[in-house]
N, CA, C and O atoms as CSV, one atom per row, in Angstrom:
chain,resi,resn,atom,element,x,y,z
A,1,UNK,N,N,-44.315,-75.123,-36.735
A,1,UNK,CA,C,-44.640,-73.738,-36.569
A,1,UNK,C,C,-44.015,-72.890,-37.664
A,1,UNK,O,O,-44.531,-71.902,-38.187
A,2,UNK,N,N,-42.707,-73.474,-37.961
A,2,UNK,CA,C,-42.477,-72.600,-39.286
A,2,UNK,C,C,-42.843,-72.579,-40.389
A,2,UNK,O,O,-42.285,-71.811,-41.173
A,3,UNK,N,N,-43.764,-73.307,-40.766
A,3,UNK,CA,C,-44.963,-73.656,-41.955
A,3,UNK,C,C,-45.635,-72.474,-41.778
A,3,UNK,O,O,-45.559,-71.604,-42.646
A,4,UNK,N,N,-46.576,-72.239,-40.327
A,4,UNK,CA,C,-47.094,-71.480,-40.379
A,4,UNK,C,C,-47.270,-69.913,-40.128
A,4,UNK,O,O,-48.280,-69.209,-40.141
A,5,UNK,N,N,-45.777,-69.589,-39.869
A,5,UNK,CA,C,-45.170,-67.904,-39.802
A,5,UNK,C,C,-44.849,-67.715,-41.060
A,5,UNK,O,O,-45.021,-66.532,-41.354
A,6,UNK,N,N,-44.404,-68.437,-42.062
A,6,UNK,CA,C,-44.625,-68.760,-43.389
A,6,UNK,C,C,-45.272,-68.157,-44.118
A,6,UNK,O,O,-45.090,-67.217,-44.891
A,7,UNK,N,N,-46.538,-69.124,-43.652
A,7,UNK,CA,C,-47.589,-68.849,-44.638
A,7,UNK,C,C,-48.340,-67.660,-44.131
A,7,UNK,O,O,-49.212,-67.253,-44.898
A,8,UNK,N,N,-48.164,-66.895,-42.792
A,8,UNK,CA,C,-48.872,-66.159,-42.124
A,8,UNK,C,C,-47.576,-64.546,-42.287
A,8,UNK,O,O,-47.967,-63.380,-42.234
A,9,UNK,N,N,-46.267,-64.918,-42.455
A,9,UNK,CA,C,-45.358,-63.720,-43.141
A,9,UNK,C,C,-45.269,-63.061,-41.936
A,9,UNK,O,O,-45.312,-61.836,-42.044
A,10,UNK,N,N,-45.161,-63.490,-40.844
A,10,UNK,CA,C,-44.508,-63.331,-39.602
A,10,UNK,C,C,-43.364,-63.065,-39.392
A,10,UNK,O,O,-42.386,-63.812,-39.443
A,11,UNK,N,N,-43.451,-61.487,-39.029
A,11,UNK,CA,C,-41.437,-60.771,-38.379
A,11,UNK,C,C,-41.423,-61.476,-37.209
A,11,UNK,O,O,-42.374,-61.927,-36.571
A,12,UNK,N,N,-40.040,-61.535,-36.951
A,12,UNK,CA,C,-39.539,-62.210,-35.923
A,12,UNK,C,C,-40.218,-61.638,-34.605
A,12,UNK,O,O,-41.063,-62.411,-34.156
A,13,UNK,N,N,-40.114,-60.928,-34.166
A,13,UNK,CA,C,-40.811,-61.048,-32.750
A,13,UNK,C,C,-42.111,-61.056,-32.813
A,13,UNK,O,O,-42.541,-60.490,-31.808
A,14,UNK,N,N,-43.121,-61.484,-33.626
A,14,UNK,CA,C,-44.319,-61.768,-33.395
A,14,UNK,C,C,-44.234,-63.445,-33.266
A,14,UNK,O,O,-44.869,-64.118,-32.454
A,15,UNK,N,N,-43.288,-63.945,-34.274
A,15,UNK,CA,C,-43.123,-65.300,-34.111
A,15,UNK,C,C,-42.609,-65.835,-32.816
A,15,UNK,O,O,-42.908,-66.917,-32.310
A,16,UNK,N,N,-41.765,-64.895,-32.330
A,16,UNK,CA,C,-40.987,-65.437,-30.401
A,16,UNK,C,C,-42.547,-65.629,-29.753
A,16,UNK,O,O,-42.746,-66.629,-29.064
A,17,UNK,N,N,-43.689,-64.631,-29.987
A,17,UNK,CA,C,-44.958,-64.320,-29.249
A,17,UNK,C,C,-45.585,-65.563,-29.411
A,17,UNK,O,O,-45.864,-66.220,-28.409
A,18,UNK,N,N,-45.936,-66.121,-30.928
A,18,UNK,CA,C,-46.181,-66.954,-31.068
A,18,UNK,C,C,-46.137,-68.063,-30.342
A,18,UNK,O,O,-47.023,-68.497,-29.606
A,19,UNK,N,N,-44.651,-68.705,-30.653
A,19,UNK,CA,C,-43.610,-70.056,-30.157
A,19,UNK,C,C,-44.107,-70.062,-28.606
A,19,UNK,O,O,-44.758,-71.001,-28.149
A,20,UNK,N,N,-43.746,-68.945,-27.859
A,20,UNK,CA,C,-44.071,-69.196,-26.215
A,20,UNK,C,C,-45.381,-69.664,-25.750
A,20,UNK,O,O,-45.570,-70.183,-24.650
A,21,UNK,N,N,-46.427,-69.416,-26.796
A,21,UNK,CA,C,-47.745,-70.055,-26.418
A,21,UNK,C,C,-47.978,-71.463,-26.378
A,21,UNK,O,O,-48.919,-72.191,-26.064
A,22,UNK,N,N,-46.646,-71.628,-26.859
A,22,UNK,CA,C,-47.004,-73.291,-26.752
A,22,UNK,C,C,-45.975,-74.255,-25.949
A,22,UNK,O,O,-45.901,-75.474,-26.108
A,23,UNK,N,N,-44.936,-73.218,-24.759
A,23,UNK,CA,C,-44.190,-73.498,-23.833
A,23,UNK,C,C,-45.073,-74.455,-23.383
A,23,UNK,O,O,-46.293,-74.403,-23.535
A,24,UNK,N,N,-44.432,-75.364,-22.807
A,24,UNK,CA,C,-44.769,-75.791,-21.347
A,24,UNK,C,C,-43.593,-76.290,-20.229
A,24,UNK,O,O,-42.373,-76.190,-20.358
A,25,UNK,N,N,-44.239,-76.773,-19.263
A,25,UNK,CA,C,-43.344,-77.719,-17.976
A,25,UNK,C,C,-42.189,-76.606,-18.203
A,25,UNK,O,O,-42.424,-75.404,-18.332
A,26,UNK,N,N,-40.858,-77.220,-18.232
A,26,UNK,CA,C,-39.819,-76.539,-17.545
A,26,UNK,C,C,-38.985,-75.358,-19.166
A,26,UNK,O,O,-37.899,-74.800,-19.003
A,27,UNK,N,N,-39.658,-75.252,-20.314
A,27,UNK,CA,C,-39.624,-74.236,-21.173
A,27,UNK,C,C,-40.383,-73.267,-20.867
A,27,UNK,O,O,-39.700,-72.263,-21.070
A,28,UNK,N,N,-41.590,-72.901,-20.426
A,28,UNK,CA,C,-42.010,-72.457,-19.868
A,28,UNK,C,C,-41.698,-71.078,-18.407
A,28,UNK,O,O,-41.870,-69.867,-18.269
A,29,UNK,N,N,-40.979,-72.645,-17.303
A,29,UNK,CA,C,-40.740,-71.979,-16.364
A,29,UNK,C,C,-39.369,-70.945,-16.945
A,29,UNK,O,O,-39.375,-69.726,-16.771
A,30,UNK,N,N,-38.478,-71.530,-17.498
A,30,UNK,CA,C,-37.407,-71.035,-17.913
A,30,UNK,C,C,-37.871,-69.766,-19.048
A,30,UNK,O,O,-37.046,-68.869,-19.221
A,31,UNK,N,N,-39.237,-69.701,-19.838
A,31,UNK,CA,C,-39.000,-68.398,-20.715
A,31,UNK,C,C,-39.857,-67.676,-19.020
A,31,UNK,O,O,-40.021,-66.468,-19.188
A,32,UNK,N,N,-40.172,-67.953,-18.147
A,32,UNK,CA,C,-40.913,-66.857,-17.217
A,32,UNK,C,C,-39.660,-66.212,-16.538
A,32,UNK,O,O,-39.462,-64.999,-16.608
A,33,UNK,N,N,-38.804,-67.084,-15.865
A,33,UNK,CA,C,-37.211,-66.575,-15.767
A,33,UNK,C,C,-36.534,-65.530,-16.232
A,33,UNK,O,O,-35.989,-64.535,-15.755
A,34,UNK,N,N,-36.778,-66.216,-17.763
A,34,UNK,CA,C,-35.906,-64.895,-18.757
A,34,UNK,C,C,-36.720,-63.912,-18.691
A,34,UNK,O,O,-36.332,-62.937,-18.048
A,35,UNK,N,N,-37.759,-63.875,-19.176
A,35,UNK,CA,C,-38.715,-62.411,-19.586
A,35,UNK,C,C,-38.096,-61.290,-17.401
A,35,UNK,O,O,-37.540,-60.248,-17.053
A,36,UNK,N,N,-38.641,-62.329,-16.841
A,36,UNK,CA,C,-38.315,-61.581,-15.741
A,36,UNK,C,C,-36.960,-60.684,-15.563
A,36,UNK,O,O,-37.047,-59.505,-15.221
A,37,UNK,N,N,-35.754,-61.287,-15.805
A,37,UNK,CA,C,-34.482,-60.820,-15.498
A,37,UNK,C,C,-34.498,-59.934,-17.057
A,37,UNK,O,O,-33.655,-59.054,-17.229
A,38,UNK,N,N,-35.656,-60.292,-18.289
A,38,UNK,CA,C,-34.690,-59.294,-19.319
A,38,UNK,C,C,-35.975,-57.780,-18.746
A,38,UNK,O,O,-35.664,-56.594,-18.636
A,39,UNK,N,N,-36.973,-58.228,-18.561
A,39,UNK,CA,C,-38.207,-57.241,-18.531
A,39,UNK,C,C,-39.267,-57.538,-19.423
A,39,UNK,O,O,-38.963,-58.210,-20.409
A,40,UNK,N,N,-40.265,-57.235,-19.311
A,40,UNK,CA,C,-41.997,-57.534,-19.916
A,40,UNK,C,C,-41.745,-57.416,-21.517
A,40,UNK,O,O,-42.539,-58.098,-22.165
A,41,UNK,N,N,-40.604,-56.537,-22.440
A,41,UNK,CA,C,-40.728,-56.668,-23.385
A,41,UNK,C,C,-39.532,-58.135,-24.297
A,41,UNK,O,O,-38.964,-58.148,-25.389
A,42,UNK,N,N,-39.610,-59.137,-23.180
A,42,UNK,CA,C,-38.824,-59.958,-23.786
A,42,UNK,C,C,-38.613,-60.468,-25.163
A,42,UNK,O,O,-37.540,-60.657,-25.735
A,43,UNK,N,N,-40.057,-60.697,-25.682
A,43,UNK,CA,C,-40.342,-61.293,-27.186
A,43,UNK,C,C,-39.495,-60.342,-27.714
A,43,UNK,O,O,-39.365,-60.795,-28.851
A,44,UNK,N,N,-38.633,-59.045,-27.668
A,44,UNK,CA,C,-38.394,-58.305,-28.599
A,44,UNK,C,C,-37.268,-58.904,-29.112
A,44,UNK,O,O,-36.931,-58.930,-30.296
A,45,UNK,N,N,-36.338,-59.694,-27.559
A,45,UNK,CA,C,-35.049,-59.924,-28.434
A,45,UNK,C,C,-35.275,-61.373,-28.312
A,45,UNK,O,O,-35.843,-62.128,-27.522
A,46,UNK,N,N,-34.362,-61.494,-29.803
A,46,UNK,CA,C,-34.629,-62.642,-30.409
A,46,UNK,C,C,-32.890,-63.260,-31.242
A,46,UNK,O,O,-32.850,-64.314,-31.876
């Protein structure tokens, strides 16, 4: 994935947006966790 924030010149929180699309099983459950306890704008912190 970092090839392609790279080549695509991706700031960091578009890249967190990115990365989570490709959570699964228990990364996943755990970024739904976090976003919950931080709030809906989680991708921001990074």
């Amino acid at each position: 994935m970092e090839k392609i924030f790279d080549v695509m010149g991706c700031e960091d929180a578009f890249k967190t947006r990115l990365a989570v699309y490709k959570f699964e099983g228990n990364a996943l459950a755990w970024w739904k966790a976090y976003k919950q306890a931080k709030g809906g704008d989680a991708w921001l912190v990074t």
